[in-house]
C-alpha positions as CSV (number, residue, x, y, z in Angstrom):
1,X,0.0,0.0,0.0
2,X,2.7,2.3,1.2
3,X,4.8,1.2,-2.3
4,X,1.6,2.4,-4.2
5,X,1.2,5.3,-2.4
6,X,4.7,6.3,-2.7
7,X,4.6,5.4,-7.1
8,X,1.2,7.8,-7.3
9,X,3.0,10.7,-5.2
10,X,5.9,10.2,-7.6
11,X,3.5,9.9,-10.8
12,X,1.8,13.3,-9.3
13,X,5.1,14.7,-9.3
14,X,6.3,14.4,-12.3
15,X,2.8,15.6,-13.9
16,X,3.3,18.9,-12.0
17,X,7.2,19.1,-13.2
18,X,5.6,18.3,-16.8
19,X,3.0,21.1,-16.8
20,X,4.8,23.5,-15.4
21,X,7.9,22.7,-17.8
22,X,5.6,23.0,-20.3
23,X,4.8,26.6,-19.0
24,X,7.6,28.1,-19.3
25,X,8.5,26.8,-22.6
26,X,5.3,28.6,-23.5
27,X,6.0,31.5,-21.8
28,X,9.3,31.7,-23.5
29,X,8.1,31.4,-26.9
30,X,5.6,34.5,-26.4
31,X,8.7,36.4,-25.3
32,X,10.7,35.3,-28.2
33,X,8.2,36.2,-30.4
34,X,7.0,39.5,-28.7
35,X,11.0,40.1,-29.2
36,X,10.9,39.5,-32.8
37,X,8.0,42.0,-33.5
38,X,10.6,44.5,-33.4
39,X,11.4,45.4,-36.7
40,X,9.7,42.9,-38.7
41,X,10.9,42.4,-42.0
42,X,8.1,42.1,-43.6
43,X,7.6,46.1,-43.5
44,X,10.2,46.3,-46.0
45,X,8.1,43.9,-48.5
46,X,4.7,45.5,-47.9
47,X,6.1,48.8,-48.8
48,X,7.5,47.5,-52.1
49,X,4.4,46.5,-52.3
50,X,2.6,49.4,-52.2
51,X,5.1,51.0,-54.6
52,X,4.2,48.0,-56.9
53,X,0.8,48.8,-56.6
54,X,0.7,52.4,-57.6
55,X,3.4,51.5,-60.3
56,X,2.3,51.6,-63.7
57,X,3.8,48.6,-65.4
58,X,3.5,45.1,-67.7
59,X,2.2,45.7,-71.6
60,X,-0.6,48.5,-70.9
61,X,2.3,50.6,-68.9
62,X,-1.1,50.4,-65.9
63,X,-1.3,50.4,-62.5
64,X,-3.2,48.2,-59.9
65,X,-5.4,51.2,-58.2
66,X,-8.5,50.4,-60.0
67,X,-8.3,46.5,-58.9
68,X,-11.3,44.9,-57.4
69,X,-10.6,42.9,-54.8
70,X,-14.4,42.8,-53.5
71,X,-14.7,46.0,-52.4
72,X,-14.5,48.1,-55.5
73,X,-11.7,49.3,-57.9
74,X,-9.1,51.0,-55.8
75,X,-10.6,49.8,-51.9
76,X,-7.6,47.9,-50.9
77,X,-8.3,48.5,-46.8
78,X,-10.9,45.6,-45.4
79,X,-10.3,43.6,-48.3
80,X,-8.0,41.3,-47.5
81,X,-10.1,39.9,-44.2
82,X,-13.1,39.2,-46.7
83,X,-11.2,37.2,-49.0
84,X,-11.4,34.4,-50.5
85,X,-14.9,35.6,-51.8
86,X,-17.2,35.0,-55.3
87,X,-16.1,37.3,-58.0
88,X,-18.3,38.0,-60.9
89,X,-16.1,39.0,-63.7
90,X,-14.4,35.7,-63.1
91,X,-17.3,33.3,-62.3
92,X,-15.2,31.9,-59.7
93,X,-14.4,32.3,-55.8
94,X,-10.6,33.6,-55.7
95,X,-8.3,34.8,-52.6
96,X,-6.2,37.1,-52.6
97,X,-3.6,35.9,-54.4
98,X,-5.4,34.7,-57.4
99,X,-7.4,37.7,-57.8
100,X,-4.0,39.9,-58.2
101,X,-3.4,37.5,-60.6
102,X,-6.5,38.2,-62.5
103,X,-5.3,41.8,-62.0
104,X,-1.9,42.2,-63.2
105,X,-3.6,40.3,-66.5
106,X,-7.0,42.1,-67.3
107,X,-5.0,45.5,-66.1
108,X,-1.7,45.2,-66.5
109,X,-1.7,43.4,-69.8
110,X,1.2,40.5,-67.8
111,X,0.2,36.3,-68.3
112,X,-1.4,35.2,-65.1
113,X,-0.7,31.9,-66.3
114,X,3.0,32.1,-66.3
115,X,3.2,33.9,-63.1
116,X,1.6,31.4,-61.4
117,X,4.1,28.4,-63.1
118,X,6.9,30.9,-62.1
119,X,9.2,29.6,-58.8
120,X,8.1,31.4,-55.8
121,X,10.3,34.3,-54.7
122,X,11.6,35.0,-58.5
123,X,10.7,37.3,-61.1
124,X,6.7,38.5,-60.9
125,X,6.2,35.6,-58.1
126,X,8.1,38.3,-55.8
127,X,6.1,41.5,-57.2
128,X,2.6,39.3,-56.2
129,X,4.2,38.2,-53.0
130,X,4.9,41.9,-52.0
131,X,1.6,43.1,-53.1
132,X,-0.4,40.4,-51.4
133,X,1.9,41.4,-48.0
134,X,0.8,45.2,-48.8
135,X,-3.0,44.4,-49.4
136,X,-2.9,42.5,-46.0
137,X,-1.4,44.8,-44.2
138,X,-3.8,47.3,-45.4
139,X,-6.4,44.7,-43.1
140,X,-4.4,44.8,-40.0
141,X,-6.1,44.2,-36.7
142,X,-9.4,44.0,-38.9
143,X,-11.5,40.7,-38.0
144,X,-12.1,38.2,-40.7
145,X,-15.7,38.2,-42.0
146,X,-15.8,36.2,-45.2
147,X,-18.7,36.0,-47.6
148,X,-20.5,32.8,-47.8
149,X,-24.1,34.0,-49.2
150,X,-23.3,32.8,-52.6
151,X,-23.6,28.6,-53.6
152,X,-20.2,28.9,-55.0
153,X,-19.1,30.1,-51.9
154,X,-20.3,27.7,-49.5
155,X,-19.3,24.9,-52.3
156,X,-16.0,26.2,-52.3
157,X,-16.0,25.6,-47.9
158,X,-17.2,22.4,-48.1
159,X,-14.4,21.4,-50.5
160,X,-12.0,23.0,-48.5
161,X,-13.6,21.0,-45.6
162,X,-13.1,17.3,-47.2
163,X,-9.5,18.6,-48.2
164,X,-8.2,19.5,-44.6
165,X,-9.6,16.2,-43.2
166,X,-8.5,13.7,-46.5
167,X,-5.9,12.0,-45.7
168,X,-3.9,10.5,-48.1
169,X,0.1,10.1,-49.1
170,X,3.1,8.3,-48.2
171,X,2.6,9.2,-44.2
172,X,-1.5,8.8,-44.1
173,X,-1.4,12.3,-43.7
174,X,-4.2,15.5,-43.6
175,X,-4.3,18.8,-42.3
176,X,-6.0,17.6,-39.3
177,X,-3.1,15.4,-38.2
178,X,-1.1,18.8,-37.3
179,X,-4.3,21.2,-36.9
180,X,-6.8,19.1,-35.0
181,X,-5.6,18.8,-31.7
182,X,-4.6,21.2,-28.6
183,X,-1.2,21.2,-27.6
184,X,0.8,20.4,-30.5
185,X,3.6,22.6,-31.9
186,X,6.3,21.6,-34.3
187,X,9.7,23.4,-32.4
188,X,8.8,26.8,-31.3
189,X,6.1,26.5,-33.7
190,X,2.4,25.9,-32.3
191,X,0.1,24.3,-34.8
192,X,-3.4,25.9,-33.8
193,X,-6.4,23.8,-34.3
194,X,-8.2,25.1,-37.5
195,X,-11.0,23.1,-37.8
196,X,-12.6,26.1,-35.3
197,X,-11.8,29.6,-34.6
198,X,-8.4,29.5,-33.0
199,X,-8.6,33.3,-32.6
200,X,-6.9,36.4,-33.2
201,X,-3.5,36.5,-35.2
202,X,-3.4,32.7,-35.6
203,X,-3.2,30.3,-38.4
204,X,-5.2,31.7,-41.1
205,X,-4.9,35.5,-39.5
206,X,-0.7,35.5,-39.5
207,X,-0.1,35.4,-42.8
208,X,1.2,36.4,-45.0
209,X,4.5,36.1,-42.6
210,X,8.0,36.9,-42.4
211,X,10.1,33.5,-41.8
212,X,13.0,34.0,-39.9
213,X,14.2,30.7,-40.1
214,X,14.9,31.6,-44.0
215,X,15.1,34.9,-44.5
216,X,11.8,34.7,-46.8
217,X,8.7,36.7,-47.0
218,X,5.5,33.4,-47.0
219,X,1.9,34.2,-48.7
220,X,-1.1,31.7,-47.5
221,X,-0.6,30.2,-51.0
222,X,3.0,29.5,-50.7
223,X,2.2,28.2,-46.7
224,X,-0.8,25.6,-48.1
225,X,2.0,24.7,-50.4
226,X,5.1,23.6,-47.9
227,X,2.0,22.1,-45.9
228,X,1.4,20.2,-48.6
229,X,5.4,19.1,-49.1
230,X,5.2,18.1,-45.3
231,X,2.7,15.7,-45.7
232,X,4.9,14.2,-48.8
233,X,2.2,15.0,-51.5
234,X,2.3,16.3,-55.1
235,X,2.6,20.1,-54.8
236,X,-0.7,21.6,-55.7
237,X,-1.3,24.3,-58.4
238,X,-0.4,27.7,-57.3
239,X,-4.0,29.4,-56.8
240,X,-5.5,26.5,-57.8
241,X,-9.2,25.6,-56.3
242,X,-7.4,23.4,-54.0
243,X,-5.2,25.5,-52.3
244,X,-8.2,28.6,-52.6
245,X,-10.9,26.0,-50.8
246,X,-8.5,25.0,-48.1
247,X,-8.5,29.1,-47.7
248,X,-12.1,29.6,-47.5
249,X,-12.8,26.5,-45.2
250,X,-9.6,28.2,-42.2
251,X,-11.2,31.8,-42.9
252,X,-14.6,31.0,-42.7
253,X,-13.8,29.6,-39.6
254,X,-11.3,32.3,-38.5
255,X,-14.8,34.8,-38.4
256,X,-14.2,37.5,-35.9
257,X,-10.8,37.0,-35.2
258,X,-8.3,39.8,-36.0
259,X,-5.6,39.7,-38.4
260,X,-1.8,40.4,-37.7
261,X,-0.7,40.0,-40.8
262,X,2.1,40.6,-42.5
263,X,3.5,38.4,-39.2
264,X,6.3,37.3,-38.2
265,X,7.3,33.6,-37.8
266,X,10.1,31.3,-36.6
């Protein structure tokens, strides 16, 4: 009895060590992180992103300042926490990404189409990356509210919804085995769950982010994408429906919660 005793004393012990271990290791990663909010980065890329946007440029020598990204030509501020949304001209529900797309080619006169085959972080992928980082930040500390009154809309969520929970791949992957579960964080990284609102300035309200661990600016699109590598499938299209419903399903359910982006990231 006393030997029992003594094993659930030590048991109860080592629980308490555990959690508070656990803790601090929290507590230092919110400093670490609250450190590197000094002098993010990813300034730098959303003001040559705003220069990019007032820039006239591509074959109709144009700018971007009569782009629609939902809110009219020109409204750039509260767009990017509404997105992805339904776009008429296109007949299709874009984020933010693809809809620049759609703009540099119907205004700018440049092939959407080979900027989105382009490598990411070379030649126009860098002049979308920076304007997608200048459009968000134009957001900042707004709260996501995406649109979901249209069929294609709500189509587009329930796509993204079998997507995030398919699991498929060398590994018997899916989102959910990283997203679905309290607690988990991959090095100083935690990995919200995004099946629900994880709240303000997480998962789907960071980015776009600045990634310290390689120097590189990261749009959602190009985040879905290393997600994808991590879980050892084919890379998706860039702005492809797949990538654009696994958006709408993690902002839909990001509602209320205020955005941070452009972030900052391990």
């Amino acid at each position: 009895m006393k030997k029992s005793l003594a094993l659930l004393a030590v048991a109860a012990s080592a629980a308490i060590s555990s959690a508070a271990w656990a803790d601090n290791v929290s507590d230092g990663i919110a400093k670490y992180r609250e450190m590197l909010q000094d002098g993010n980065p990813a300034e730098l890329f959303e003001m040559n992103g705003e220069e990019l946007w007032k820039t006239k440029r591509g074959p109709k020598n144009a700018s971007l300042e009569q782009c629609d990204l939902g809110k009219g030509p020109g409204v750039v501020k509260g767009a990017f926490v509404e997105l992805p949304r339904f776009f008429a001209d296109t007949g299709r529900v874009q984020d933010l990404e693809s809809r620049l797309l759609t703009c540099m080619e119907t205004l700018q006169g440049l092939d959407a189409a080979k900027i989105a085959k382009t490598k990411y972080n070379t030649g126009e992928q860098e002049s979308l990356r920076d304007l997608a980082t200048y459009v968000a930040g134009q957001s900042r500390e707004m709260a996501f509210n995406l649109p979901q009154s249209r069929p294609e809309e709500r189509a587009m969520y329930e796509a993204g919804k079998r997507l995030f929970f398919h699991r498929s791949g060398t590994h018997d992957f899916s989102c959910n085995t990283c997203h679905g579960a309290e607690g988990k964080r991959i090095r100083l990284q935690d990995l919200p769950i995004l099946s629900s609102n994880p709240g303000d300035g997480i998962g789907f309200a960071a980015w776009p982010a600045y990634r310290v661990g390689n120097g590189q600016m990261w749009t959602m699109q190009k985040r879905i994408n290393d997600c994808y590598r991590q879980q050892r499938f084919p890379e998706p299209d860039f702005a492809g429906e797949a990538t654009i419903a696994l958006g709408v399903y993690m902002g839909v359910n990001a509602k209320g919660a205020k955005s941070i982006a452009p972030a900052i990231k391990r």
